[in-house]
C-alpha positions as CSV (number, residue, x, y, z in Angstrom):
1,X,92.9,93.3,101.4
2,X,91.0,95.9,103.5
3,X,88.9,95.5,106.4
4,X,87.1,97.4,108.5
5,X,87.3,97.5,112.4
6,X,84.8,98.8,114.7
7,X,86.8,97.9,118.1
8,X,89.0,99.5,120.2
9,X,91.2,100.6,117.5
10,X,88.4,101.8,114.7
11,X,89.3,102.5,111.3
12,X,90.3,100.6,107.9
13,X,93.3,98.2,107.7
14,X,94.7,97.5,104.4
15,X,97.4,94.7,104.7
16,X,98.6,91.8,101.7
17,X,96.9,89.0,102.1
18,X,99.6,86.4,102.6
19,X,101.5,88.3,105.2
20,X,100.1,89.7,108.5
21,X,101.8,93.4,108.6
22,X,99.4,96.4,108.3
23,X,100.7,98.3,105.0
24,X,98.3,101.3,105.9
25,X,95.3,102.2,108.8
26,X,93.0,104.8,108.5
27,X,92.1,105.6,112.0
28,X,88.6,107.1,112.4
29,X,86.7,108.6,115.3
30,X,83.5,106.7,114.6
31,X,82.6,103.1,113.4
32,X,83.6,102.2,109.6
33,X,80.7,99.7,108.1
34,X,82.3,99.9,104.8
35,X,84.4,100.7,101.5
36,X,84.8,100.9,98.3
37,X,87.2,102.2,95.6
38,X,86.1,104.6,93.1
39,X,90.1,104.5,91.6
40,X,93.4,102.4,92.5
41,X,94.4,105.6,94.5
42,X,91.3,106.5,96.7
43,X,88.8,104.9,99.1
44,X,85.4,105.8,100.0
45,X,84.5,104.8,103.8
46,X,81.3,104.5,105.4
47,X,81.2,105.6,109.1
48,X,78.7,105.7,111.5
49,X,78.2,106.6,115.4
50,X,75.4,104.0,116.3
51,X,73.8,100.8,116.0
52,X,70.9,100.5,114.4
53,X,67.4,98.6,115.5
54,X,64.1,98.0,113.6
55,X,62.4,100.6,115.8
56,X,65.3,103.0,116.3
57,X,64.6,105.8,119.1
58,X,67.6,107.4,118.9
59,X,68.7,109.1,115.8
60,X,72.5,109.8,114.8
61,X,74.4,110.5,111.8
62,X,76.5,108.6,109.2
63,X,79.7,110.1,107.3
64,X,80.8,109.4,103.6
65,X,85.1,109.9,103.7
66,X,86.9,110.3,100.4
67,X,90.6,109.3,101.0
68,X,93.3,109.8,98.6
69,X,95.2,106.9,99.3
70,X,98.9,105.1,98.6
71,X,99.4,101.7,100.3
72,X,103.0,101.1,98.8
73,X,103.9,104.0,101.2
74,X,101.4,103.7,103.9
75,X,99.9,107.3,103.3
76,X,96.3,108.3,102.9
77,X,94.8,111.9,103.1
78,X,91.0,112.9,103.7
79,X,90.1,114.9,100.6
80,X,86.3,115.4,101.6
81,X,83.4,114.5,104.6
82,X,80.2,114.4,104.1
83,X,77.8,113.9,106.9
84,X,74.3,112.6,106.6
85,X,72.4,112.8,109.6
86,X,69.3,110.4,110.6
87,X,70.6,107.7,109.0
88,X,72.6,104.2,109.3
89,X,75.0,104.1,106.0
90,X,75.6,99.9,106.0
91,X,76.7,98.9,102.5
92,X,78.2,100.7,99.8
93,X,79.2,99.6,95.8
94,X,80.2,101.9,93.2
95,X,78.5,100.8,89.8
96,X,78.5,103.0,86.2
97,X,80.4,106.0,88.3
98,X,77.2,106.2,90.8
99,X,77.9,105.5,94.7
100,X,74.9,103.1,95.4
101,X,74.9,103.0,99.8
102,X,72.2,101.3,102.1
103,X,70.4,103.3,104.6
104,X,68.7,101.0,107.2
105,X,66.9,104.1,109.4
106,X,65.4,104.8,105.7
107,X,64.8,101.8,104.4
108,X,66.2,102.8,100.9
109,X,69.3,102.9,98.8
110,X,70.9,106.0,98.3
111,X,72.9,107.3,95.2
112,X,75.6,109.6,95.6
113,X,78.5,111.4,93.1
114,X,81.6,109.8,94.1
115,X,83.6,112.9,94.2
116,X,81.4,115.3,95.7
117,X,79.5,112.9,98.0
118,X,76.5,114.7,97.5
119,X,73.0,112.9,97.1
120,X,71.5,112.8,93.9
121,X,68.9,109.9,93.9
122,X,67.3,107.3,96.6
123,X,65.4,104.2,95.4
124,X,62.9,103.1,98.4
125,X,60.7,100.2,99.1
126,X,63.5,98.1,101.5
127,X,62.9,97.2,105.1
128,X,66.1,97.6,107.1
129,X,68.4,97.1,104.4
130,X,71.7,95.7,104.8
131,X,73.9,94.2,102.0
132,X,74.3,95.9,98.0
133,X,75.6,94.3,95.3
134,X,75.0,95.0,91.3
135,X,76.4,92.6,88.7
136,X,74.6,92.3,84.9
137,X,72.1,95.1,85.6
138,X,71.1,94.0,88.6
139,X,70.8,94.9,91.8
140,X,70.3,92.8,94.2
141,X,69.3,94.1,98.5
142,X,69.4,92.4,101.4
143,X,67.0,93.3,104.0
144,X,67.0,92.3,107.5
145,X,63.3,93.2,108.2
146,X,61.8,90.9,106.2
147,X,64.5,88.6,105.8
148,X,64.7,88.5,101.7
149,X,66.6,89.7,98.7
150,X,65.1,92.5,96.6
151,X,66.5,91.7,93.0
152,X,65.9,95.0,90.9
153,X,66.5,95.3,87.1
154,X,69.2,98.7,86.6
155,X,68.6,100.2,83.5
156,X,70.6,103.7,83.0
157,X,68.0,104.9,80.8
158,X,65.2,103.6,82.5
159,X,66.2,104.2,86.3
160,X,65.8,101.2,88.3
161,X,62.8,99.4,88.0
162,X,61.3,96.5,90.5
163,X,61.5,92.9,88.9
164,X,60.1,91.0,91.8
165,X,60.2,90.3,94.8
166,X,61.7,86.9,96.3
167,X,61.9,85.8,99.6
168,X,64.7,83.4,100.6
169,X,63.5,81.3,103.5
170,X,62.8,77.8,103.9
171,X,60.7,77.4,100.9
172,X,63.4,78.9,98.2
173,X,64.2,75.8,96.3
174,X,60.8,74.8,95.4
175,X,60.2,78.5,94.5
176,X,62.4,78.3,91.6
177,X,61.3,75.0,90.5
178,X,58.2,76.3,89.9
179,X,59.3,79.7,88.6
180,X,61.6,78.0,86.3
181,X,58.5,75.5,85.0
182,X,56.4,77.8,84.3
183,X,59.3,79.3,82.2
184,X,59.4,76.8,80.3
185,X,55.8,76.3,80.2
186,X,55.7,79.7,78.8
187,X,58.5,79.1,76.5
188,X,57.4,75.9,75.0
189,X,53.6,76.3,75.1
């Protein structure tokens, strides 16, 4: 298991999940949001100096770290940085060999090459955007602003491309009942 710790003692823990002992820490400077594994033997970490706010005034930066890692022996050594600045890196996935990371001072996703870090697309349209995940094609983005879940279609050939847009509140449940009739409807004329 890994988790990331923004207290006193910042960085990333790695640690089995039935015993308590720390196998490996990553100790960082600034605030880790986040990781993910492009291979078993390295670790991409999100880092940031700030906290963000709808109507951010002050502006900071937020790293990508590639660590080349080894857990059995407790080791890990930074292979690259790269720093991003005025933005709030929140959430990242890896999906098809692309970096896909939230940017809430943006309101976008960005893409990134997992080795090299560098950009190399942003998909906009999000308002404060906080969690990432892509399963079957899709991606789906939590957004703190307006408080809903942007489902997008991911299509390698296509780029992304909006589906629609749902918003999970109060009223969810009936929202699909009548999505799902007028499926049907559609389906069975």
């Amino acid at each position: 298991i890994s988790i990331t710790n923004t207290n006193k003692k910042k960085g990333v823990y790695f640690f089995y999940e039935d015993q308590r002992e720390t196998l490996l820490h990553i100790p960082l400077a600034s605030k880790a949001q986040d990781v993910c594994f492009p291979s078993k033997t390295r670790v991409i970490v999100l880092t940031t100096l700030g906290n963000p706010r709808p109507n951010q005034h002050t502006m900071y930066r937020s790293d990508l770290m590639l660590f080349e890692i080894d857990v059995a022996n407790g080791t890990q050594h930074l292979i690259r940085v790269a720093s991003y600045v005025d933005c709030h890196f929140d959430c990242c996935i890896i999906h098809n060999g692309q970096l896909f990371v939230t940017d809430q001072f943006n309101n976008c996703v960005k893409i990134f090459d997992p080795d090299d870090l560098m950009q190399t697309g942003e998909i906009p349209g999000f308002d404060f955007p906080h969690g990432l995940d892509i399963q079957h094609d899709l991606m789906a983005v939590t957004n703190y602003g307006s408080n809903d879940i942007i489902p997008m279609k991911t299509l390698a050939s296509h780029g992304p491309k909006m589906l629609m847009l749902m918003k999970f509140r109060y009223r969810t449940r009936s929202w699909i009942r009548r999505w799902k009739s007028r499926q049907q409807h559609r389906a069975y004329g």
